[in-house]
C-alpha positions in Angstrom: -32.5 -16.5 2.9 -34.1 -14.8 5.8 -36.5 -11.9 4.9 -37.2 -8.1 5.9 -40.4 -7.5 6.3 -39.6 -3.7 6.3 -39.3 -1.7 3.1 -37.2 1.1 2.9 -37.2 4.4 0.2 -33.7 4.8 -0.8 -32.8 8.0 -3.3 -30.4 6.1 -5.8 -28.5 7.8 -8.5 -26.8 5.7 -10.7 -24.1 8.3 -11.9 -22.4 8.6 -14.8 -19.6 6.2 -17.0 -20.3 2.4 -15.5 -22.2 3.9 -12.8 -25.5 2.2 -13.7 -23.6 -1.0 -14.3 -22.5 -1.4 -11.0 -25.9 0.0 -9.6 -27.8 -2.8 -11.5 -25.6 -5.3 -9.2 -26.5 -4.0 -6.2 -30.1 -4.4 -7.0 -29.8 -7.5 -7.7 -27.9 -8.1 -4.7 -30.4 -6.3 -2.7 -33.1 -8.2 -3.6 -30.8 -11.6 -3.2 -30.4 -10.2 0.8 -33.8 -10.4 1.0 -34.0 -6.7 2.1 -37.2 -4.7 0.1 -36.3 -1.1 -1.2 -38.1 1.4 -3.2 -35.8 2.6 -5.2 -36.1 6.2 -6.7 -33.8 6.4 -9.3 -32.5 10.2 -10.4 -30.2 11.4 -13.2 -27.7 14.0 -12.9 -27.6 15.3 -16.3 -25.4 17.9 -17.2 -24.1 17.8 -13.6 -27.0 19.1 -12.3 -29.4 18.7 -9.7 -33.3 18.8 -10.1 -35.4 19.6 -7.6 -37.3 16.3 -7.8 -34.3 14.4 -6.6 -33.5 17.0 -4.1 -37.2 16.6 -2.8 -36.8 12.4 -2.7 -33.6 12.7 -1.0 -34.8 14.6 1.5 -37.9 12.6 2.2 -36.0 9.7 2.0 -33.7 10.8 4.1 -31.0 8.0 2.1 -29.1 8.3 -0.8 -27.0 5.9 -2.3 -24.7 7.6 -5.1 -22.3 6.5 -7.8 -19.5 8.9 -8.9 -21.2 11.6 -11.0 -19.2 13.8 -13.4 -18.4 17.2 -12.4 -18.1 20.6 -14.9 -14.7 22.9 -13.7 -16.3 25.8 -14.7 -15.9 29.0 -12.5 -19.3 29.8 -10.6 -20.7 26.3 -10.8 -21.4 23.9 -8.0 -20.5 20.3 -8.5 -23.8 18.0 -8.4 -21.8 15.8 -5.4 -20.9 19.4 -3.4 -24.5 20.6 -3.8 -25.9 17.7 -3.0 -24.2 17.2 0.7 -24.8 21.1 1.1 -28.3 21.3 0.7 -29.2 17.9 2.6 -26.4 19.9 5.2 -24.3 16.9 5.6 -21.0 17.7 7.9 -19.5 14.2 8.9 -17.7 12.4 6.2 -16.8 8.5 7.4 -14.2 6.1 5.3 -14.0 3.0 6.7 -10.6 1.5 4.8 -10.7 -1.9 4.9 -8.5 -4.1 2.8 -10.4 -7.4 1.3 -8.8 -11.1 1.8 -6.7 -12.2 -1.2 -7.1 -8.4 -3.4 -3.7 -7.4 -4.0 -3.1 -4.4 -1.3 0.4 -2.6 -0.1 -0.6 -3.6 3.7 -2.9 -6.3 4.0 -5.8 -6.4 6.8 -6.1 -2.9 7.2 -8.7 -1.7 9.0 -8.8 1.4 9.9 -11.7 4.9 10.0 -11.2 8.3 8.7 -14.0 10.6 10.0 -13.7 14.0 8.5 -15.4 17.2 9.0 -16.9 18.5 6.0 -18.9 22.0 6.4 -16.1 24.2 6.7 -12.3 24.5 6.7 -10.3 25.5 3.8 -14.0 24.1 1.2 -15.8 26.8 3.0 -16.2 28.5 -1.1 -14.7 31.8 0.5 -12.4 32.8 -1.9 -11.4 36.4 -3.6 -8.9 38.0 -6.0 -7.1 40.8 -3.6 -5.3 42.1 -6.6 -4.0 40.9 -10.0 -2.8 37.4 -9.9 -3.4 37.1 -6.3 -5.8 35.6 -4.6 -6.7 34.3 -0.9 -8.6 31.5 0.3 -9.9 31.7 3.5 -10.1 28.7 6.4 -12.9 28.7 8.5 -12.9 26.9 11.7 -15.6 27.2 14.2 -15.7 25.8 18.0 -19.4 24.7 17.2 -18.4 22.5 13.9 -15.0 21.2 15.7 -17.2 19.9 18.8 -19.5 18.2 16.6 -17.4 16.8 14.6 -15.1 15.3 17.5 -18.1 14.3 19.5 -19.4 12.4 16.3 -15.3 10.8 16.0 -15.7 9.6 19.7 -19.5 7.8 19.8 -18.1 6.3 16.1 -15.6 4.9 18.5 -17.4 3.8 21.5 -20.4 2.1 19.1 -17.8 0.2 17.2 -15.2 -0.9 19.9 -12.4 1.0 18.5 -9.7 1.8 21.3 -7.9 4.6 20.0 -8.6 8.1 18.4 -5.9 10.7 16.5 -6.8 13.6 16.3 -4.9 15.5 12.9 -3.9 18.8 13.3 -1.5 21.0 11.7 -1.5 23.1 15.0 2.5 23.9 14.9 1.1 26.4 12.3 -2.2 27.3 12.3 -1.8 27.8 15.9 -5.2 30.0 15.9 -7.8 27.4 13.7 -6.1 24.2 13.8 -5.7 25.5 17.3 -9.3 25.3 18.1 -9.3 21.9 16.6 -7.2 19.9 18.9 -8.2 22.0 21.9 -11.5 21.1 20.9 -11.4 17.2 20.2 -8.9 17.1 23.2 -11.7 18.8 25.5 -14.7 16.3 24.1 -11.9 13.1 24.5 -12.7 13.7 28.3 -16.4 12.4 27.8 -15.0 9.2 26.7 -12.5 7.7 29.1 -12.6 4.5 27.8 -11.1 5.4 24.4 -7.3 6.4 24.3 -6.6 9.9 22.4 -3.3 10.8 20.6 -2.8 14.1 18.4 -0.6 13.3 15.2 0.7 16.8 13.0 -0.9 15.9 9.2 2.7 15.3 7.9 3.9 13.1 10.2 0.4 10.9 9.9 1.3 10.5 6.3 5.1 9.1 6.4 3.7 7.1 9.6 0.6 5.3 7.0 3.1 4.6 4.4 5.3 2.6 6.5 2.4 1.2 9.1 -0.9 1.8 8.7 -1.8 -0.7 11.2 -0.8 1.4 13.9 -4.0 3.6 13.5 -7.6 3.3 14.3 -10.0 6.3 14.1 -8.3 9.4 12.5 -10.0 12.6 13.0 -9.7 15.1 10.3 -10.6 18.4 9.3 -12.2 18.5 6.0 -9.4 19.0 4.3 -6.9 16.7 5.7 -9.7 14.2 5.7 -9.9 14.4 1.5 -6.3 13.4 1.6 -5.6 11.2 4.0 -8.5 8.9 3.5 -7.5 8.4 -0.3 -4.3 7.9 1.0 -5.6 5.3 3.4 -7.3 3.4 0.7 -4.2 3.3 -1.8 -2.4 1.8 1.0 -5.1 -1.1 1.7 -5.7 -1.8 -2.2 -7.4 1.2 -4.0 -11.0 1.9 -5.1 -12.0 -1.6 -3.1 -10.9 -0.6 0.4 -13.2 1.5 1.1 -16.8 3.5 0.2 -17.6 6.8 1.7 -20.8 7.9 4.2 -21.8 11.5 5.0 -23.9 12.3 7.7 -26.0 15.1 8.4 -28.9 15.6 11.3 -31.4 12.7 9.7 -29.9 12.0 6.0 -27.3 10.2 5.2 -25.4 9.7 1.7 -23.5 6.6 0.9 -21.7 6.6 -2.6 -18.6 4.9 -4.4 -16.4 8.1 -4.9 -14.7 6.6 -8.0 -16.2 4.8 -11.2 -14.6 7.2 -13.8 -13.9 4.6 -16.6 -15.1 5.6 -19.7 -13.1 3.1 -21.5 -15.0 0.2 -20.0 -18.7 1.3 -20.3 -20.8 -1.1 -21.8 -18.0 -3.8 -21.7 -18.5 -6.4 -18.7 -15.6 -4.7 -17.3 -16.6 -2.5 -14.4 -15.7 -3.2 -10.8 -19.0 -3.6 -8.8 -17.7 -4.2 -5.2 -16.9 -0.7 -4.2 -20.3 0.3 -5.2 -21.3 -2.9 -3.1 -19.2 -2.1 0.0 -21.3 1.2 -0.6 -24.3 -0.6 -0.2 -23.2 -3.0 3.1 -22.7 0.4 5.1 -26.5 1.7 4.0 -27.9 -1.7 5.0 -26.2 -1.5 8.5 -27.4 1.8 8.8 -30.5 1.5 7.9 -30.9 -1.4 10.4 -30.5 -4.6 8.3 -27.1 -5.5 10.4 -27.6 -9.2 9.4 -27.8 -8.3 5.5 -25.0 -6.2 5.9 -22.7 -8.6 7.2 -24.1 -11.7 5.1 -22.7 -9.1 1.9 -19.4 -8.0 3.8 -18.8 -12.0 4.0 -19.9 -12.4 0.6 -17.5 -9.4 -0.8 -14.6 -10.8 1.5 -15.3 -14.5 0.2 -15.5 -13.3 -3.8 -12.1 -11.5 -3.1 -10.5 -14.4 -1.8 -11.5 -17.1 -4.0 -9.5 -14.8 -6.9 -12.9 -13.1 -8.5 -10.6 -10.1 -9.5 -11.5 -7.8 -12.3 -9.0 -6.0 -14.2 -8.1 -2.7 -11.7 -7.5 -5.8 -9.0 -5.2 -7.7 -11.1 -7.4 -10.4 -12.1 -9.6 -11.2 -15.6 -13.1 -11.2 -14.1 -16.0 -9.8 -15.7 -18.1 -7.4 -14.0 -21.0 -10.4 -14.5 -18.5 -12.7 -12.5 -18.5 -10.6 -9.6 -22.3 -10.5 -9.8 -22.5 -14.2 -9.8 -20.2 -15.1 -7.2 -21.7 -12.3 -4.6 -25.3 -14.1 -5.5 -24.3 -17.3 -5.4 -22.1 -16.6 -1.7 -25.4 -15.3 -0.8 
């Protein structure tokens, strides 16, 4: 096992349900790697966020999150939508990725979502114009779309992927969606090497469901982005396929965006590789390239040797997974 000599502060929040199950893997597994973190563990209770955690996740400038509950209760902020607000996140990346021997609709998917996550249809503006009707309003902004397709491109060009989409719903929001292609088409001219294509929203989703191989990098609004990359995953075998990162200017957040099981807590039953696969694309960004592909091959090898819990098909315990990753290690 070879060694960092580097120690990193990583923000961790264990979340809620088997949340802290899976997060007491990737410790282990950390530590297995060889790869020394100072982990500052935080609580959302109540769905809230204290300012202690929002001061370590800032300083850290790394988070590493499990799926945390959210209240639906009119005037209050989500823990996970605060969060990404105030650290000012605005790039959201889903690399789907089907695993060897997982049980998947299309097998060896690979394939990136980047969405755009500060504005759009999220932006929070929304009114009551009269009884029983009320308007949401979609904010798109030259500024957010250049960034945002200039961020698409680089993702591109640093991982040798050859082609970008860019989604749009243009035929009808001819004014913001608009702005969105003109946009991304404009900053495609800065990379020649990568091909662009435009695909209308719709027409991306009956073209996944019979092919997703055909795609690459899909550009998104923030919208679009929410569906398409969940879409994406179900195709290329569920809550496995893929973790989410959000980026902002120096922070970024890397979380497993599902772990809502309350009938498994406590039971040996929880799914640790999503919050894994969570964990390979902090190492990688943090630098530790050959830890983060040591666990990839160790995730990929655990998959297909048939170390499947329940939500995969199989019988494993979560403890299984946990020994096989180590002992791949």
């Amino acid at each position: 096992m070879s060694e960092s000599h580097t120690k990193y502060a990583v923000t961790l929040i264990p979340g809620d349900w088997i949340g802290p199950e899976t997060c007491d893997v990737v410790r282990d597994v950390v530590s297995a790697l060889g790869v020394k973190i100072d982990w500052r563990v935080f609580d959302t209770h109540d769905d809230l966020l204290s300012d202690a955690l929002l001061a370590s996740a800032r300083e850290t400038g790394v988070v590493l999150k499990a799926k945390v509950g959210a209240r639906t209760e009119l005037g209050h902020t989500p823990a996970t939508v605060r969060l990404r607000k105030e650290l000012g996140t605005w790039a959201t990346v889903r690399h789907v990725r089907s695993l060897p021997g997982a049980p998947a609709v299309f097998p060896d998917t690979d394939l990136v979502v980047v969405r755009e996550t500060s504005e759009d249809i999220y932006s929070g503006m929304e009114h009551e114009i009269t009884d029983g009707v009320f308007e949401a309003v979609k904010v798109t902004t030259q500024a957010a779309c250049e960034r945002i397709s200039r961020f698409a491109y680089q993702f591109a060009r640093d991982n040798q992927r050859k082609t970008v989409h860019i989604v749009h719903k243009s035929n009808i929001m001819k004014k913001s969606d608009g702005l969105f292609l003109r946009t991304a088409q404009a900053v495609s001219k800065e990379f020649p090497e990568i091909q662009t294509q435009e695909v209308i929203v719709d027409a991306l989703c009956m073209r996944l469901v019979r092919n997703p191989h055909q795609f690459d990098v899909l550009l998104c609004g923030n919208l679009f982005g929410d569906i398409v990359s969940d879409l994406a995953a179900g195709l290329a075998g569920g809550i496995v396929a893929g973790a989410s990162a959000s980026f902002g200017d120096g922070v970024a957040i890397f979380e497993n965006p599902h772990g809502k099981a309350p009938g498994i807590v406590g039971k040996d039953k929880a799914n640790p590789i999503p919050m894994l696969r969570a964990t390979r694309a902090m190492l990688h960004y943090l630098g530790e390239v050959d830890a983060s592909e040591r666990l990839l091959g160790a995730i990929r090898g655990t998959a297909a040797a048939g170390v499947h819990t329940a939500d995969m098909g199989g019988t494993a315990r979560c403890s299984d997974v946990r020994a096989s990753i180590l002992a791949q290690l």
